[in-house]
Backbone as ProteinMPNN parsed JSONL, in Angstrom:
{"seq_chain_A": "XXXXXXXXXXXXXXXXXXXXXXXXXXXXXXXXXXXXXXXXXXXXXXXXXXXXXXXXXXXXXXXXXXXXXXXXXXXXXXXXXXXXXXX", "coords_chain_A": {"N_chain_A": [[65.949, 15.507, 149.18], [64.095, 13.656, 147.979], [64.201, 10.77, 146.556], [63.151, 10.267, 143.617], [61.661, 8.388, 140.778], [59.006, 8.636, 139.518], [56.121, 10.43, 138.487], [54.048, 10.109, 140.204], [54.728, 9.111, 142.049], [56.352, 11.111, 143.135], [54.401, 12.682, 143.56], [52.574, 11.445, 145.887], [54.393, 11.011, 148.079], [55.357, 13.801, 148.767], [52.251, 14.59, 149.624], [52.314, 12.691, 151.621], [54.12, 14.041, 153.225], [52.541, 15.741, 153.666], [50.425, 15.649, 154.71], [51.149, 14.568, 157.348], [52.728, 17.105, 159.011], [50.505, 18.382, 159.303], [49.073, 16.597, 160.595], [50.443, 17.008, 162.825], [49.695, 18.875, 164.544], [51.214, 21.735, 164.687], [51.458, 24.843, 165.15], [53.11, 26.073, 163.446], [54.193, 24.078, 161.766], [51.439, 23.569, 160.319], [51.332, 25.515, 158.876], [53.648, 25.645, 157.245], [52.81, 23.098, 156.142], [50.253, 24.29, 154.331], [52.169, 25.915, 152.672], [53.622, 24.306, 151.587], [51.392, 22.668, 150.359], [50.371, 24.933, 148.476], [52.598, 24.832, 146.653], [52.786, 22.937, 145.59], [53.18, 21.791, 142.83], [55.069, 23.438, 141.505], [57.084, 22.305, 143.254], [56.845, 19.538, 142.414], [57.621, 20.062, 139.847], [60.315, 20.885, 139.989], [61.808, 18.915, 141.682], [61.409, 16.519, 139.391], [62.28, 17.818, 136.971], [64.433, 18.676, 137.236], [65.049, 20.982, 137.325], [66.448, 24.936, 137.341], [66.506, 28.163, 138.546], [68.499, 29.209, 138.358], [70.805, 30.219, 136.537], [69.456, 31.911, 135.254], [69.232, 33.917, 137.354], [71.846, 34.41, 138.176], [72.239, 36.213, 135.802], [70.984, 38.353, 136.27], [72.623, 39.059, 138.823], [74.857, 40.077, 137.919], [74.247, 41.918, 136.193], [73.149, 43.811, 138.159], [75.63, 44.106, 139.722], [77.124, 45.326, 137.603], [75.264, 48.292, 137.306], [75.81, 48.807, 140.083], [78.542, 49.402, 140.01], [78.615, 51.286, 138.221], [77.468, 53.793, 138.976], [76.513, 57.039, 138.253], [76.21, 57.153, 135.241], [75.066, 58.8, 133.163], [73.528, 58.685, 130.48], [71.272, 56.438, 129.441], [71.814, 54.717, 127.378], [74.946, 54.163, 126.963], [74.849, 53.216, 129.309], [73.367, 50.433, 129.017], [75.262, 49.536, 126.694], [77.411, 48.788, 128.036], [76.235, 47.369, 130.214], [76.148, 44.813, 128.037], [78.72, 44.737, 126.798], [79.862, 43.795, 129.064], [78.428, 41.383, 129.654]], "CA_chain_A": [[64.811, 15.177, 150.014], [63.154, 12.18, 147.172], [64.713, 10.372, 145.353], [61.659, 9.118, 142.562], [61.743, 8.779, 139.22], [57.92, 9.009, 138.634], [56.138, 11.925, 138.804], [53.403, 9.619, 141.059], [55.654, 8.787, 143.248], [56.523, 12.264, 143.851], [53.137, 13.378, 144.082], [52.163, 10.751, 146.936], [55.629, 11.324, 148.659], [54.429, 15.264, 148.609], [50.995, 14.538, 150.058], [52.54, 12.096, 152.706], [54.512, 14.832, 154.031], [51.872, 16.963, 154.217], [49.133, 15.303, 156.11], [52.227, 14.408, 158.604], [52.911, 17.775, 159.107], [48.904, 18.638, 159.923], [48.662, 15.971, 161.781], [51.205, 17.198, 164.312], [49.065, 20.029, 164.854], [51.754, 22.468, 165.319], [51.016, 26.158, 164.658], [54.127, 26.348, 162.775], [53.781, 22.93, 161.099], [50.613, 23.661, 159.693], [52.004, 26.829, 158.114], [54.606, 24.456, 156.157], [51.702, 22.457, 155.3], [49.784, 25.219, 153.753], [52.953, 26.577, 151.872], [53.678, 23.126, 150.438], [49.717, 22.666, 149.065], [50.334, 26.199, 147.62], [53.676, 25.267, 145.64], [53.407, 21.349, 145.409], [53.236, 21.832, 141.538], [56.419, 23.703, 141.277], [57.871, 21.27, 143.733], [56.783, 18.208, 141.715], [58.361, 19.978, 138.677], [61.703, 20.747, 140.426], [62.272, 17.231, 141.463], [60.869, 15.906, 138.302], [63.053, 17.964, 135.604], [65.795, 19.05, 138.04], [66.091, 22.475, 136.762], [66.049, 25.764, 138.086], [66.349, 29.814, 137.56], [70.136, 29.833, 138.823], [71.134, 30.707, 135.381], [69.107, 33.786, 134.727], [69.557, 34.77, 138.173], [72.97, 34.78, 137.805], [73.001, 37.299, 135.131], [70.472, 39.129, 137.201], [73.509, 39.574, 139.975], [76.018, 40.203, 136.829], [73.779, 43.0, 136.134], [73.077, 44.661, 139.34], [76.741, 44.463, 140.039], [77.3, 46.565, 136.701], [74.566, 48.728, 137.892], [76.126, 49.82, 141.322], [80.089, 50.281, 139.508], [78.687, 52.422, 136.83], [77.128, 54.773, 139.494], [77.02, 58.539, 137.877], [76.36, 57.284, 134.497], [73.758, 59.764, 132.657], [73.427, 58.199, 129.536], [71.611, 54.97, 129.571], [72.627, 54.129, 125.861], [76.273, 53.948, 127.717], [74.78, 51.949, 130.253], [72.924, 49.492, 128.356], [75.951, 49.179, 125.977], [78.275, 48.383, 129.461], [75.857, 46.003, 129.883], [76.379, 44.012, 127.127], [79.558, 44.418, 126.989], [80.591, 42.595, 130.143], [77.975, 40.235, 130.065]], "C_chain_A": [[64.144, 13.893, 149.526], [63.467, 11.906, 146.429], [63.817, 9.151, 144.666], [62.165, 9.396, 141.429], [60.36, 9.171, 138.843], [57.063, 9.419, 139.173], [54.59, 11.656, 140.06], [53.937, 9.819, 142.481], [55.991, 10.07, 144.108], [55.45, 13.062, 144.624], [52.481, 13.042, 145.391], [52.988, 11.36, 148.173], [55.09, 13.287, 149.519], [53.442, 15.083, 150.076], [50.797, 14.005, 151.459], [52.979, 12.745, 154.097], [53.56, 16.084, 154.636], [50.857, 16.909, 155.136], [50.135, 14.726, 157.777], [52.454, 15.235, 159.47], [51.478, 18.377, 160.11], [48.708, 17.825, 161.055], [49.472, 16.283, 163.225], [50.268, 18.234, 164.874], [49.576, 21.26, 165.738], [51.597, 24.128, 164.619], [52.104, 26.67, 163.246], [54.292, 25.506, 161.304], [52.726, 22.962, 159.815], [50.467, 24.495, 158.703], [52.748, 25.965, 156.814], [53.647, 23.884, 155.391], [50.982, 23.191, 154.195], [51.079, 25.371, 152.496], [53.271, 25.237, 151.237], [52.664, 22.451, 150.029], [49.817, 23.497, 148.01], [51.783, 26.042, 146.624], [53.68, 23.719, 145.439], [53.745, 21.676, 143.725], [54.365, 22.323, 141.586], [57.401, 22.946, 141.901], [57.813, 19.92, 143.334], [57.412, 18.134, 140.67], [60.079, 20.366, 138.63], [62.692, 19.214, 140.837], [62.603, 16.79, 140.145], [61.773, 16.314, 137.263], [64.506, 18.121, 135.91], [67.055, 20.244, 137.387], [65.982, 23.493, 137.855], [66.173, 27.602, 137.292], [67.855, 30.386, 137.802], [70.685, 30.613, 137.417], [70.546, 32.41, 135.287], [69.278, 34.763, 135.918], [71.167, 35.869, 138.597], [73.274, 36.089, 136.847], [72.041, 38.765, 135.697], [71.394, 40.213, 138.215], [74.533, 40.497, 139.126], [75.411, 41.908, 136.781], [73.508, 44.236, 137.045], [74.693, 44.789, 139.994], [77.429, 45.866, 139.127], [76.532, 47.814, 136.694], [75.468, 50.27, 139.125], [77.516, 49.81, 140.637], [79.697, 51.239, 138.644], [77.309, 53.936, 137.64], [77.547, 56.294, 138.709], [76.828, 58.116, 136.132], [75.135, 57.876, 133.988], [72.899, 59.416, 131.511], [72.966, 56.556, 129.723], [72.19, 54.155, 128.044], [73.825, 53.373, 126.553], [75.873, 52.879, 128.782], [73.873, 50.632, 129.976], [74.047, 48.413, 127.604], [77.418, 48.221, 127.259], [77.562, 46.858, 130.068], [76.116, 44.727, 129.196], [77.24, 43.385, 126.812], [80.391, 43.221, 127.944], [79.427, 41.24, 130.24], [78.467, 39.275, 128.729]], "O_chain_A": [[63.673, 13.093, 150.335], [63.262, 12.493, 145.367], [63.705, 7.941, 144.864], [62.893, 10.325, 141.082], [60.272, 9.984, 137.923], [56.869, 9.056, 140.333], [54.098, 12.605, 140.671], [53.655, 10.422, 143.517], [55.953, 10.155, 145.336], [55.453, 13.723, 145.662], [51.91, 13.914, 146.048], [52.474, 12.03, 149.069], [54.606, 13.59, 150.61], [53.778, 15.349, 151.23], [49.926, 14.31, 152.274], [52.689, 12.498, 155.268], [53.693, 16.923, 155.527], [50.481, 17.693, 156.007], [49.718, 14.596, 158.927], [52.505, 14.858, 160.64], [51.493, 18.696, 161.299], [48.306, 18.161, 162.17], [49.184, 15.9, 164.359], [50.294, 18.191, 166.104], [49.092, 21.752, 166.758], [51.684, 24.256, 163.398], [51.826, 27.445, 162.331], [54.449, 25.966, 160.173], [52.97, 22.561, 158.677], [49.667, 24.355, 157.777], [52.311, 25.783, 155.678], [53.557, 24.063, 154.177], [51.099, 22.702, 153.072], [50.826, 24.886, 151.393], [53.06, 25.272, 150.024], [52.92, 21.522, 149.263], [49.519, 23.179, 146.859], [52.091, 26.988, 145.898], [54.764, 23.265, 145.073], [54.958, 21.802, 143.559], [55.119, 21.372, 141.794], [58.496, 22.809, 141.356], [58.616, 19.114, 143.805], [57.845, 17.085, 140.193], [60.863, 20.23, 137.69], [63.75, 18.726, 140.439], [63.757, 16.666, 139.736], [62.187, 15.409, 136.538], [65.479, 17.846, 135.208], [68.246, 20.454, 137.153], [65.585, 23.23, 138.99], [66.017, 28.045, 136.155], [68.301, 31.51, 137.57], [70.954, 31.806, 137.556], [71.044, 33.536, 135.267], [69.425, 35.979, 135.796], [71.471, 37.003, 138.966], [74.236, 36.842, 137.003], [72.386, 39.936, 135.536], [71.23, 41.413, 138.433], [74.975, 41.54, 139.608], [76.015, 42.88, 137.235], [73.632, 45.411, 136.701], [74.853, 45.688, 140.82], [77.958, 46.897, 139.541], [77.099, 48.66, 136.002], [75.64, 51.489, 139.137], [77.767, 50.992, 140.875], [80.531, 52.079, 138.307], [76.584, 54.709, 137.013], [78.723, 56.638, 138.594], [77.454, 58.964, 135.495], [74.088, 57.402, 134.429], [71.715, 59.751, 131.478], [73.733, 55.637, 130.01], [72.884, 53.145, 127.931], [73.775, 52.155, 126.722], [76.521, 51.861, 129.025], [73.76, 49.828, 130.901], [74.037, 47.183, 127.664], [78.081, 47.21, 127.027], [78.064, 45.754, 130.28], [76.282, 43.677, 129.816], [77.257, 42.182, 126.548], [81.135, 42.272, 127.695], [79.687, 40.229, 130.893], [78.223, 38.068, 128.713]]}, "name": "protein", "num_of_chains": 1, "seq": "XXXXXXXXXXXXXXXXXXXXXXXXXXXXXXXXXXXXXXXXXXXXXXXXXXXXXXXXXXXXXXXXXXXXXXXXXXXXXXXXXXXXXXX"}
């Protein structure tokens, strides 16, 4: 969507889009607007460091996959340790 290097730049960029958005004065529009006031900060620091949570989510899925195969297990010790194991 912006390609800045500095973290101004992003912030303006941001701000530009957002009074754009208002100014259309579309019911829908203005919604967007709202939701990107309410997260600019996390969206200034996603640009800006160009990380994210894919990683931990990932073992999130890893986990809930081991989860639903180990259906019926009684013991969570056993299912902690299954855990571990495959991850």
């Amino acid at each position: 969507m912006f390609e800045v290097k500095r973290h101004t730049t992003i912030k303006s960029k941001i701000e530009k889009v957002i009074a754009e958005l208002i100014q259309l004065n579309i019911k829908q529009s203005i919604k967007l607007a709202n939701t990107l006031i309410n997260w600019k900060q996390e969206i200034i620091n996603i640009i800006k460091y160009k990380i994210n949570n894919g990683y931990v989510e990932g073992y999130n899925n890893k986990i809930k996959v081991i989860k639903r195969v180990s259906f019926g297990l009684r013991n969570y010790e056993r299912f902690r340790k299954l855990i571990y194991l495959r991850i």
